[in-house]
Structures are given as C-alpha cells and as structure tokens.
N, C-alpha and C positions, 0 to 999 in steps of 0.2 A: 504494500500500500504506500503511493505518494503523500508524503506529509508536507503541507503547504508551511513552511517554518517562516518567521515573521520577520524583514528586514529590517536590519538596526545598524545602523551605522555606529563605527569606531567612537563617536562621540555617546550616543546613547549607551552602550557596553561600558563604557566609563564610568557613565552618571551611573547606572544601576549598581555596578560594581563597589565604585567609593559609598553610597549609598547603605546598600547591603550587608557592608563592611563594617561601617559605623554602629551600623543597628546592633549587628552578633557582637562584635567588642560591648559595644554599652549595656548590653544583656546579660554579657559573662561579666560584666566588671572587668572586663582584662586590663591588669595594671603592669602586666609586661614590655619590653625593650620594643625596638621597633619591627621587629618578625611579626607576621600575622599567623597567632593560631590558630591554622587551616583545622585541625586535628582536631581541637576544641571545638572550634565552631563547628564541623558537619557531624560529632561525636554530640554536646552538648546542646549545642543551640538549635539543630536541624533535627536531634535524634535517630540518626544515621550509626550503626554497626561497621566495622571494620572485617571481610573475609579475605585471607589472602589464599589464593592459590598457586598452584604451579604451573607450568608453562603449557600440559597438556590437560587440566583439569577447565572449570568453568569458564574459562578465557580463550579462542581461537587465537591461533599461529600466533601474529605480529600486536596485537595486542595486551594492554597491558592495566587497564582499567575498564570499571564499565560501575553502573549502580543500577539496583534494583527497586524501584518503585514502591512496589509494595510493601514488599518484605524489611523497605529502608533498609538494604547493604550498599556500603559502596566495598566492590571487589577489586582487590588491585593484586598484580603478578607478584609472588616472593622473591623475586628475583629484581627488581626495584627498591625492596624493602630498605635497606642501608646505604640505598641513592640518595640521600635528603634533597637534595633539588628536585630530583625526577618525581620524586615519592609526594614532596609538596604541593609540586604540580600537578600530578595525577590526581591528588583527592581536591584539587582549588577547581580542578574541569571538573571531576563529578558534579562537584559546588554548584557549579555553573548550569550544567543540565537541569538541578535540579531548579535555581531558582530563574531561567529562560527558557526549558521548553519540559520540564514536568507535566502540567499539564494539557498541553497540545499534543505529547507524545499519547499518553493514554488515554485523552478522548480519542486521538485518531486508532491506537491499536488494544483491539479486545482480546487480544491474546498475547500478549508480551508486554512484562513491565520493565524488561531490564535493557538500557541501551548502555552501546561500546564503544571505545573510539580505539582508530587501530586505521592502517592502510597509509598509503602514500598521497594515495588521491583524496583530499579531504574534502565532504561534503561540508555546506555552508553553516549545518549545525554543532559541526564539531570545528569549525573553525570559528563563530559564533564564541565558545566555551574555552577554545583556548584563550581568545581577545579577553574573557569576563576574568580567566585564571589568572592571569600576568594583570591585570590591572589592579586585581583581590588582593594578589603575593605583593607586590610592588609598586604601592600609592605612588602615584603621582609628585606629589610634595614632597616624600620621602627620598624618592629616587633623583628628581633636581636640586634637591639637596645635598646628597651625595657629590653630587656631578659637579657642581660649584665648588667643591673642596677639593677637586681635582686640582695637583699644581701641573699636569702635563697632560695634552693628549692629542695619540694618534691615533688616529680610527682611521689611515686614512686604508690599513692592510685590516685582513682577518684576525693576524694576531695583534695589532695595535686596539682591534676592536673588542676582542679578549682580554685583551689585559686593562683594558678600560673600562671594560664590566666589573672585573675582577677587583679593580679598586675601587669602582661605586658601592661594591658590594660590601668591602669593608670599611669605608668611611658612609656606607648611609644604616648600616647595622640588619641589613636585612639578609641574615646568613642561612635562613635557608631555602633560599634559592639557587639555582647553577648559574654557571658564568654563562653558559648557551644562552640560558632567557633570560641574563640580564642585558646580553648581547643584544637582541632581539627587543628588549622592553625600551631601552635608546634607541634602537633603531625608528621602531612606531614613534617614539615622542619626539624623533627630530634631533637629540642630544648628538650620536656619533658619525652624523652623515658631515662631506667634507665640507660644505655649504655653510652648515649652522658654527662649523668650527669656524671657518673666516671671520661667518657675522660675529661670533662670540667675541673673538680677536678684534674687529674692529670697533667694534659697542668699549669691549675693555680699557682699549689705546684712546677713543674721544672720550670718556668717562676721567680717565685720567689726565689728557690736555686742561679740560673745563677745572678740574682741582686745583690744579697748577696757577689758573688764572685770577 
C-alpha cells in the first residue's frame, strides 16, 4: 500500500524537532550537560521499550532499526549497541517516526505496526526522520555554538570537514553523536560549506576594522 506521507520542509522538521525536544526535556526535568537524552526521552517520556536483536533475527539484511507501534518497541541491531553515535541516532529516527508519521503509518496499514529504515535508496519518510534525528541530537544553538569556538577551519576537504565536526563536537559538548553526523549537521546548517567560510572570514575582518575605528 502507497502511503501519501506529508511534505515538510527542512525548516518545518526543525520547528517540530526543537519543539519536541523542549517538551520531553521539560517533562523529565533533565538537568543534564548539553547531550540530548534520546534514551530517556523514547524510554520515559514516549514509553517506548528497548529490543535489540541480531543481525538475522527481527531486522532484515542492511538494517539496523525499526519501532513497533503497538507493542511501543523500538528495535535496534546488537551490533550498533556500543556505537554511541550510531546507536543515538538510531533511536532519535525511531523518535522521529514516531512523532511524524505514527499515525499516518497505521491509519494507512491494518496489518503492520512496525516500520524500518535500512536501504540505500531512501524513501522520503525515512529521510523525513533522519532530518527530525540530527536536528533532536544536535540543537541548532548548540551546535553554532560550538562552531564559533572554532579557532580554525577547513572544511574545504572531507577530512578538514571531519575534523571540524570532530571539534564542534567537543567544544559544543554534545558527545554523543558521531563525527559523520556532525559532518553532515554543518553541512544542512550552512556552517562547513567553503562559501559560508569566506562570508564568516569577511563578517570577522569588517567587524574588527569598525572596533578599530
């Protein structure tokens, strides 16, 4: 069955995401660093169970998460488990499914409550869910935060853009995420592209002519 899934632009996935975010922190009280407790929120706040399985158990080939509607499991591969980025990830896209297409999933299907993400080819709802996870893992504020404590960078290579992640990561405290997606989380926000570095550079040099004067 064709699921008519709801378009949302990058901007909307954001709102909802910071949004979402705010609510489950201010629910748990979380008066932790600046990591978002994924774990907490889809355990506590959503009431979500954790199963993991193996590679040929309730998971097909290349995937490595999926949640189950009903039953509220989100199932993730044991073999992720002591990824902390990957693992983050994984249950911030359950997150995601469950609070942008939960319900449109199970009106449309009367026979399945569990969806998976997995494949190369990513449909528009599992790319949907990863935009909501990286926004969930990695505020906004938080992350040009970091990025402004940078005293160097070059993103203009792959690994300039690695190890650029790799330092947002530790000066904006949000450790657990991978350097992939925080590679990728500058990327969308416009931070490591070689364009925004100019601008940044030339904002910085008239900013300091004007002090001068």
């Amino acid at each position: 069955m064709t699921i008519n899934w709801p378009h949302l632009t990058d901007s909307d996935i954001e709102t909802r995401a910071a949004e979402f975010r705010d609510a489950a922190i201010k629910a748990l009280e979380y008066k932790g660093k600046a990591s978002v407790p994924v774990e907490q929120i889809a355990e506590i706040y959503l009431g979500y169970e954790f199963e993991f399985v193996e590679d040929d158990d309730a998971l097909p080939g290349d995937v490595i998460g999926g949640i189950d509607f009903d039953s509220k499991t989100i199932i993730i591969n044991a073999a992720i488990e002591d990824h902390i980025g990957r693992y983050s990830f994984t249950i911030a896209h359950e997150i995601a499914h469950h609070v942008l297409h939960r319900n449109i999933f199970l009106n449309a299907q009367s026979d399945q409550s569990i969806m998976c993400r997995g494949g190369v080819k990513r449909p528009i709802e599992e790319v949907q869910a990863d935009r909501f996870a990286e926004a969930l893992l990695m505020p906004r504020d938080v992350v040009c935060g970091g990025f402004k404590r940078v005293r160097w960078r070059r993103p203009f290579s792959r690994r300039g853009r690695l190890a650029l992640a790799s330092k947002v990561i530790q000066l904006s405290g949000l450790t657990n995420v991978s350097v992939a997606a925080m590679e990728i989380r500058l990327l969308h926000l416009g931070l490591s592209s070689k364009f925004t570095l100019l601008n940044n550079r030339l904002a910085s040099f008239t900013y300091q002519k004007i002090r001068r004067r």
